[in-house]
C-alpha positions in Angstrom: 107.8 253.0 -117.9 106.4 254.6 -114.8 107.1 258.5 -114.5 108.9 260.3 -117.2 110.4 264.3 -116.6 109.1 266.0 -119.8 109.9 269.7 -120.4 107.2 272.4 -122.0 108.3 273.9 -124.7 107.3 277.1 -127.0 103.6 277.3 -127.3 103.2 274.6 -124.8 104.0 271.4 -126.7 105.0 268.8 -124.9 107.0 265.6 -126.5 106.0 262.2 -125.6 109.1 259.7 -125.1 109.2 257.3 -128.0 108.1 254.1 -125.8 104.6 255.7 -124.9 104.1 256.4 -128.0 105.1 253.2 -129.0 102.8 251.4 -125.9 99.8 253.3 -127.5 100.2 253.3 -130.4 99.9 257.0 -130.7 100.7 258.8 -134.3 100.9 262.4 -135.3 97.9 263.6 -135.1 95.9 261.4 -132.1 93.6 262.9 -130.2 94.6 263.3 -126.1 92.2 263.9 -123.4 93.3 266.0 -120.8 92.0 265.5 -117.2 92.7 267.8 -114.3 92.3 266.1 -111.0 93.1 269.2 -109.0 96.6 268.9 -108.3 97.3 265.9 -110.8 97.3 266.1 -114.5 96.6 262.9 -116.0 97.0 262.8 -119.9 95.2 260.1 -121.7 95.1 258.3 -125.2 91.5 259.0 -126.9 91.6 256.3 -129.0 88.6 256.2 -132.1 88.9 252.1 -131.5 86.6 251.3 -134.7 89.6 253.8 -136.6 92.2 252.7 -135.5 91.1 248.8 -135.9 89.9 249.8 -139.6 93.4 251.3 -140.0 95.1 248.3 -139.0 93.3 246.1 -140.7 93.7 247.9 -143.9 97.5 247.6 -143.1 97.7 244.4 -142.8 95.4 243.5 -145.7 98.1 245.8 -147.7 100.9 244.1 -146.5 99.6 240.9 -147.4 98.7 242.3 -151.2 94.9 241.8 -150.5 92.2 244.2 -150.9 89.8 244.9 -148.8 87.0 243.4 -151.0 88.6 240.3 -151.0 88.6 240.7 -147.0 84.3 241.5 -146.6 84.0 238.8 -149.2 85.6 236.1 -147.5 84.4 237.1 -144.3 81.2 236.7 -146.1 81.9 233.2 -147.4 82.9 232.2 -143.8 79.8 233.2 -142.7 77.9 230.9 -144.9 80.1 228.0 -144.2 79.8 228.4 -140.1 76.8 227.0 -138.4 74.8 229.8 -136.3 
């Protein structure tokens, strides 16, 4: 996707297409950093990447019907097993 014509509406909310939101991975709620470049508004994911990679782990571990203690403690167990 390379330029997109978005429209402000009430209150100045603007509605990201779908497939950006998609791309980034963007949910209700995300933070976005504004930038003015004086003439050119550049709007930005500000993405928490510890969060969001907590987040997604967690998802996945859910998916797969394991808990996250089972997750640290195998990490754990790999630990001991791998040289260094």
């Amino acid at each position: 996707m390379k330029s997109k014509i978005l429209q402000i509406r009430g209150r100045g909310t603007v509605t990201l297409p779908a497939r950006a939101r998609e791309r980034y991975r963007l949910q209700d709620g995300d933070p976005l950093t504004f930038i003015d470049l004086d003439g050119v508004m550049l709007l930005a994911p500000r993405v928490g990447v510890v969060a969001k990679l907590s987040a997604e782990i967690e998802r996945i571990a859910r998916e797969a019907g394991v808990a996250t203690d089972g997750l640290v403690e195998g990490v754990r167990q790999e630990r001991r097993r791998s040289p260094g």
